[in-house]
Each structure stands twice: as C-alpha cells, then as structure tokens.
PLY file of the C-alpha trace (Angstrom):
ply
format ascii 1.0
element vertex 102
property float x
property float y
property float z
element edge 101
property int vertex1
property int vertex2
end_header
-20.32 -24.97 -65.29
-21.76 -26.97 -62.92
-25.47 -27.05 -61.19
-26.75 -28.17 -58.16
-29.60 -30.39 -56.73
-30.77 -30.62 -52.84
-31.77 -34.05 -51.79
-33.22 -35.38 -48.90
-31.05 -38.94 -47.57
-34.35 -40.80 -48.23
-34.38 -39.39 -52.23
-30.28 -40.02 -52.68
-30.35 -43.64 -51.23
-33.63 -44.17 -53.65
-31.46 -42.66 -56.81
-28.55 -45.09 -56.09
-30.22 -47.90 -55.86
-32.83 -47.31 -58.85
-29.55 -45.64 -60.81
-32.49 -42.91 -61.77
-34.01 -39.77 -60.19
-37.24 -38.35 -61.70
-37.66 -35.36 -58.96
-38.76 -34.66 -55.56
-42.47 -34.14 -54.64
-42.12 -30.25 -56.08
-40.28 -31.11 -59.21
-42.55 -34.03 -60.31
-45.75 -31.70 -59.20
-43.97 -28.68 -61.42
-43.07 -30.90 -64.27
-39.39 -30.65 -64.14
-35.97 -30.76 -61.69
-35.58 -27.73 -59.78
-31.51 -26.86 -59.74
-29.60 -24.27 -58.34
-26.30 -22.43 -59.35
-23.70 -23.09 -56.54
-24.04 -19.18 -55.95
-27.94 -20.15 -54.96
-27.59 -22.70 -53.03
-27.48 -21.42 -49.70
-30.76 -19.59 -50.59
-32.42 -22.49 -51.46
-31.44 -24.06 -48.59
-32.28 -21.09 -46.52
-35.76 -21.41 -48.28
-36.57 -24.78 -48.70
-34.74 -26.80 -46.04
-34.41 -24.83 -42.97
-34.04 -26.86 -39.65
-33.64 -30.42 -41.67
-30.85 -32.75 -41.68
-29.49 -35.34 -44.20
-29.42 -33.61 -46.79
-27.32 -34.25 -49.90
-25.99 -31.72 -52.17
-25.66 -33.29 -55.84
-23.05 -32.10 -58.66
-23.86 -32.04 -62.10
-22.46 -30.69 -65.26
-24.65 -28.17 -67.15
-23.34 -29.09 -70.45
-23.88 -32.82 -70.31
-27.80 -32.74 -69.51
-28.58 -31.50 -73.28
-31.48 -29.34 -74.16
-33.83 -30.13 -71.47
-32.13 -28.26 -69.17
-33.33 -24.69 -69.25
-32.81 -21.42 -67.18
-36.07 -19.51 -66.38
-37.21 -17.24 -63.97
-37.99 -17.77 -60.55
-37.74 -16.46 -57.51
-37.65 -12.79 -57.29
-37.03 -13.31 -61.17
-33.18 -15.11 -60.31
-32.77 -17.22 -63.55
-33.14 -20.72 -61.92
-31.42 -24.28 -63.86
-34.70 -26.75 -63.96
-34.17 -29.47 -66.01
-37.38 -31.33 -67.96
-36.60 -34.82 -67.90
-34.70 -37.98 -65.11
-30.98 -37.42 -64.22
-28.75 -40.93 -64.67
-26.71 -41.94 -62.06
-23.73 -41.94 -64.16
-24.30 -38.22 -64.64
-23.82 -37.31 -60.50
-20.27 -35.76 -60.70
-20.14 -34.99 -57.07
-22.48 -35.74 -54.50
-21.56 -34.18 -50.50
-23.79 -34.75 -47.27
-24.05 -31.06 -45.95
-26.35 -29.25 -43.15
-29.41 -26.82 -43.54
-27.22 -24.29 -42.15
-24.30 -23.88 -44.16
0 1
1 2
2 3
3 4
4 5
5 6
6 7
7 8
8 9
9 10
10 11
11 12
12 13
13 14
14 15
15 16
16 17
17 18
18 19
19 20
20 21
21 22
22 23
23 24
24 25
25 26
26 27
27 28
28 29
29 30
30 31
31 32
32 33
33 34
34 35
35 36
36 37
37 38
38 39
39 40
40 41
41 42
42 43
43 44
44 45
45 46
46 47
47 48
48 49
49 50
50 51
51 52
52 53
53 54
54 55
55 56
56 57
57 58
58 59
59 60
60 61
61 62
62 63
63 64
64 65
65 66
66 67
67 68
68 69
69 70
70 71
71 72
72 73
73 74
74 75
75 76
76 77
77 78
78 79
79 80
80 81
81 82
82 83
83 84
84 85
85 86
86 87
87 88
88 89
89 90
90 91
91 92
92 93
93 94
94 95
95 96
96 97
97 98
98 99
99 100
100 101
C-alpha cells in the first residue's frame, strides 16, 4: 500500500538537497510525520492547504518505513499513517507537483 505526504516546494527542494526530511512545522511540533492514505488526501488538502500553490504530493511505501510508522486516530477518529522518525530520499517512490484544489 502506499501513503502520502503534502509538501510545500520550499520543504521538497530542502529534502532533495539534504537527501532527508524530518517534518514540517506540525509534524516536528507533534513529534512525528503526518501521512495520509491516497483516499485522504483531498481532505487534507481541503484542510490544510486551501488557496496555496506548489505543493508536492510525495509517494511512499507503507511496508518499507518499518515499525515507526503507525496508524492512529485523528480527525473525526479517521485512522491517520504518522510515521515517528526522518524519511530517506531513497525511500520517495513517487513525488507529483499538484494544486490545492484537486
């Protein structure tokens, strides 16, 4: 299965050029990588990134981030991926510039 992560142009240009990404502002103030399901994406992006452009959406593979990626409640109790530690480079299956909107 694969998981999803919402960047900002600013964070994926800082990931591929440090080859690591340790969160956004929210996930390094929660303690860990908030994710989506490809089935909540447009929510989150609904929610959390209304109006903005340059946004990135990320691919991962559930499977190869290990143990430290857990689903846990969240919004309106929706199980939600968030992951408890950096993401590689070399672990970005996908990555697609998309709109707000979409």
């Amino acid at each position: 299965m694969t998981i999803q992560k919402i960047l900002r142009n600013s964070e994926w240009i800082t990931w591929q050029e440090t080859g690591r990404f340790a969160g956004s502002a929210d996930d390094l103030r929660d303690g860990f990588i908030h994710l989506s399901s490809p089935a909540q994406v447009a929510g989150t992006l609904a929610r959390h990134f209304s109006g903005q452009a340059g946004l990135w959406l990320v691919t991962l593979d559930d499977a190869a981030l290990g143990d430290e990626l857990r689903w846990e409640a969240s919004r309106d109790g929706a199980l939600f991926p968030h992951l408890y530690r950096a993401i590689d480079l070399g672990e970005v299956v996908e990555a697609t510039e998309i709109a707000a909107d979409r």
